[in-house]
C-alpha positions as CSV (number, residue, x, y, z in Angstrom):
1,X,99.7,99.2,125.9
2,X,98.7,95.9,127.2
3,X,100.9,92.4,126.6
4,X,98.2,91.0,124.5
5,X,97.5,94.9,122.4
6,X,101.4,94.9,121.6
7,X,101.6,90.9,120.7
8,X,98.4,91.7,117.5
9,X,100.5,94.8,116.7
10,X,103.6,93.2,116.1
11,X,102.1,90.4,114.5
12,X,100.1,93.0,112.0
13,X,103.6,95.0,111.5
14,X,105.3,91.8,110.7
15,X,103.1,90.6,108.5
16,X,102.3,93.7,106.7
17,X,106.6,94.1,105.9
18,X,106.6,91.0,104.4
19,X,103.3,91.2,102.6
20,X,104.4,94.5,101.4
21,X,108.2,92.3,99.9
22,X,106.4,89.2,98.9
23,X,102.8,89.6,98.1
24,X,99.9,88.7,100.2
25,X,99.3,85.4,98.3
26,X,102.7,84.0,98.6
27,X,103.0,84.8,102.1
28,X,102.0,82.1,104.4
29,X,101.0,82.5,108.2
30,X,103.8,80.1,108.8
31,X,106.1,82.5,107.3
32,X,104.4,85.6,109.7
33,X,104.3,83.3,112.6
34,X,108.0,82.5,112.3
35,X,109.2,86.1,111.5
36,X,106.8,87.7,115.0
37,X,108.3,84.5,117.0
38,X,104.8,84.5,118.3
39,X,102.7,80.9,118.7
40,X,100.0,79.1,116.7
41,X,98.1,80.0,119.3
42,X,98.5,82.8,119.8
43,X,98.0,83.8,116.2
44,X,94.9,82.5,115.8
45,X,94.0,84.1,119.3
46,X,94.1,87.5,117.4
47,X,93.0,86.6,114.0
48,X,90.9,84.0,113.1
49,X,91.9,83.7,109.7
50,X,94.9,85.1,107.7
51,X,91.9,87.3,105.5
52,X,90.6,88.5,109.0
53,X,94.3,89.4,109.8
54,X,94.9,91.5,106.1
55,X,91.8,93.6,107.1
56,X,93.4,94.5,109.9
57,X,96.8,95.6,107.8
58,X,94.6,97.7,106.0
59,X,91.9,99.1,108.5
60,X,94.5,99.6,111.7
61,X,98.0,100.1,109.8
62,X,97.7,101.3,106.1
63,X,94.5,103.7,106.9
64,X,96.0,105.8,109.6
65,X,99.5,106.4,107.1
66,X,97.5,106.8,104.3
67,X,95.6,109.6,106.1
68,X,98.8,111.1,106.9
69,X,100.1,110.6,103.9
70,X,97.5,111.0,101.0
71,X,95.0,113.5,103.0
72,X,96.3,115.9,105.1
73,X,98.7,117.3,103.2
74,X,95.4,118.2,100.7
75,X,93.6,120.2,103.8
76,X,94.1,123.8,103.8
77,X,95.2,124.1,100.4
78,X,96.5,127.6,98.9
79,X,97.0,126.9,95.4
80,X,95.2,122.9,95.1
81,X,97.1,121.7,91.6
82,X,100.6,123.0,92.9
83,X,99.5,121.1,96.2
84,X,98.7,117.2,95.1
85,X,101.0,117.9,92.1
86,X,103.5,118.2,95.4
87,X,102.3,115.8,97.3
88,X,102.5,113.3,94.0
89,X,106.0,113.9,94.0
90,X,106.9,113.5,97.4
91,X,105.0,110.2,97.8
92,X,106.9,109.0,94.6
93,X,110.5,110.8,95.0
94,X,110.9,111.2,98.7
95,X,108.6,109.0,100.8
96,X,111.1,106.3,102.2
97,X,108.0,104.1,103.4
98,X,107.0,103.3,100.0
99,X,110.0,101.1,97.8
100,X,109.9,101.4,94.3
101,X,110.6,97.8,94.1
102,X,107.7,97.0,95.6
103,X,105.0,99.3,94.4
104,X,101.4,100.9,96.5
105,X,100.6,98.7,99.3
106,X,97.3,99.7,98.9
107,X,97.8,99.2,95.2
108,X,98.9,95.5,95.8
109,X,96.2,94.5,97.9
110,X,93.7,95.7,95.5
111,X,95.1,93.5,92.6
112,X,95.9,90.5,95.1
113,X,92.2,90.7,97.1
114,X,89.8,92.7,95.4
115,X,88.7,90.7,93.0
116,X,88.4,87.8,95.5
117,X,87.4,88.8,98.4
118,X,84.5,91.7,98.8
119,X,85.8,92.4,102.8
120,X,88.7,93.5,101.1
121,X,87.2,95.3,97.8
122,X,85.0,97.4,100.6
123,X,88.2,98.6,102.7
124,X,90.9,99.6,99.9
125,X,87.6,100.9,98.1
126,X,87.3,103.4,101.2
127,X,90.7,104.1,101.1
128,X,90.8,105.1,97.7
129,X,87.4,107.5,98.0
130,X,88.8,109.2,100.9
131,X,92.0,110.1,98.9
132,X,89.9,110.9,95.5
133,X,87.2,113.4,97.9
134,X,90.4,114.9,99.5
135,X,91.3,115.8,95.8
136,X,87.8,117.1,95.2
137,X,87.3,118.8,97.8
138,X,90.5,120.8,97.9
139,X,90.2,121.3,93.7
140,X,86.8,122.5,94.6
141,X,88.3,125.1,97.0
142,X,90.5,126.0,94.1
143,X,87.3,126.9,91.6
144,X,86.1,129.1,94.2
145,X,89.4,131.1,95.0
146,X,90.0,131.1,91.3
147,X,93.0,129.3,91.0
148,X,91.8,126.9,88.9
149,X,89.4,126.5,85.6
150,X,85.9,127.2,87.0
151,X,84.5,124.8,84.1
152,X,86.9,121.8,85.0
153,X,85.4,118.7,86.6
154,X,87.3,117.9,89.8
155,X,86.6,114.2,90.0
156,X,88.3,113.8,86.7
157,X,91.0,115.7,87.8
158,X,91.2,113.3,91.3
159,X,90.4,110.1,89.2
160,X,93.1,110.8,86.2
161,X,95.5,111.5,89.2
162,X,95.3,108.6,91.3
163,X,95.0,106.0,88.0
164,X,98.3,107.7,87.2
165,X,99.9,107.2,90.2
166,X,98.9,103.7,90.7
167,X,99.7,103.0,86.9
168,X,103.0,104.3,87.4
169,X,104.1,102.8,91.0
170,X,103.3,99.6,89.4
171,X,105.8,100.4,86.0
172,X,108.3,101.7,88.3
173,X,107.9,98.4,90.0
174,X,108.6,96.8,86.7
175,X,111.1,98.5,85.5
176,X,112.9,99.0,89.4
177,X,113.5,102.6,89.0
178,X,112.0,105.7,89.7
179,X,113.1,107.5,86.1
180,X,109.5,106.4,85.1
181,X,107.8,108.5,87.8
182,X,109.8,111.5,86.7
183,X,108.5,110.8,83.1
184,X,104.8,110.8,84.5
185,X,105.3,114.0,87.2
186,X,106.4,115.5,83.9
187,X,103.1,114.9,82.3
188,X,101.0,115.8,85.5
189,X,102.9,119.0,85.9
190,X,101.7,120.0,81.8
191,X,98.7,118.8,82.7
192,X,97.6,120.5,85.5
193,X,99.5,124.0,83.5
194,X,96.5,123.2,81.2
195,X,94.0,124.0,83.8
């Protein structure tokens, strides 16, 4: 990796961490220039504004973990509600990336940006239709192996499961405990028994 490719991906690392503590609005590109050590300069040779640098959090850093995260463990599915129901948990339970305290990253973004800036609405949008068409599709692949309801709507499914989990990172950010997501896996799990 050259000088100059290492330099924008510290600089996107380091901002992203404290985005992810503090909030994109409260954090200033003082703050990130201080915390990468890097110049003015050299900042601004990367990213021309800080918005220009928060697409690039989410299009170059979040999009490849969320893919690893939130998609592939839906592909190849054998039984599709025991599958996200398991991949619900571990992304709420066991995932050390993602700190109760501090909630989705993608989540944040969307209720720091979207509404304010349509560069950003357009990229977490994506990321959010990429995880609800993994759920889709691998529900879908369910219907036709008959492990699940053939009469069920899928998107409803994806949709009620990914406004759960968003609802619920942000009340166990609230609350600073992960008892609530327990409460809430509890209430997938019945749900998904129902179908």
């Amino acid at each position: 990796m050259k000088k100059s490719e290492a330099t924008r991906l510290n600089i996107l690392q380091k901002a992203f961490e404290l985005i992810y503590t503090k909030g994109y609005q409260t954090t200033s590109v003082d703050e990130i220039i201080a915390t990468t050590q890097v110049t003015k300069g050299a900042f601004y040779y990367h990213f021309k504004t800080k918005d220009e640098m928060g697409l690039a959090i989410i299009n170059e850093l979040l999009i490849n973990n969320f893919r690893s995260t939130f998609i592939e463990p839906l592909q190849n599915s054998n039984d599709p509600l025991e599958n996200i129901y398991n991949l619900v948990y571990s992304i709420l339970m066991e995932n050390d990336f993602l700190k109760v305290e501090y909630g989705c990253p993608a989540s944040n973004f969307t209720q720091e940006m979207a509404p304010w800036n349509v560069d950003f609405t357009k990229a977490l949008n994506e990321l959010s239709k990429q995880w609800e068409n993994a759920m889709i599709a691998c529900i879908e692949n369910g219907k036709k192996k008959g492990m699940v309801k053939a009469d069920v709507n899928a998107r409803e499914i994806a949709v009620f499961v990914m406004s759960g989990y968003w609802g619920v990172r942000n009340l166990g950010k609230l609350e600073n405990s992960k008892y609530v997501y327990l409460i809430y896996l509890k209430g997938l799990k019945s749900y998904f028994n129902s179908l």
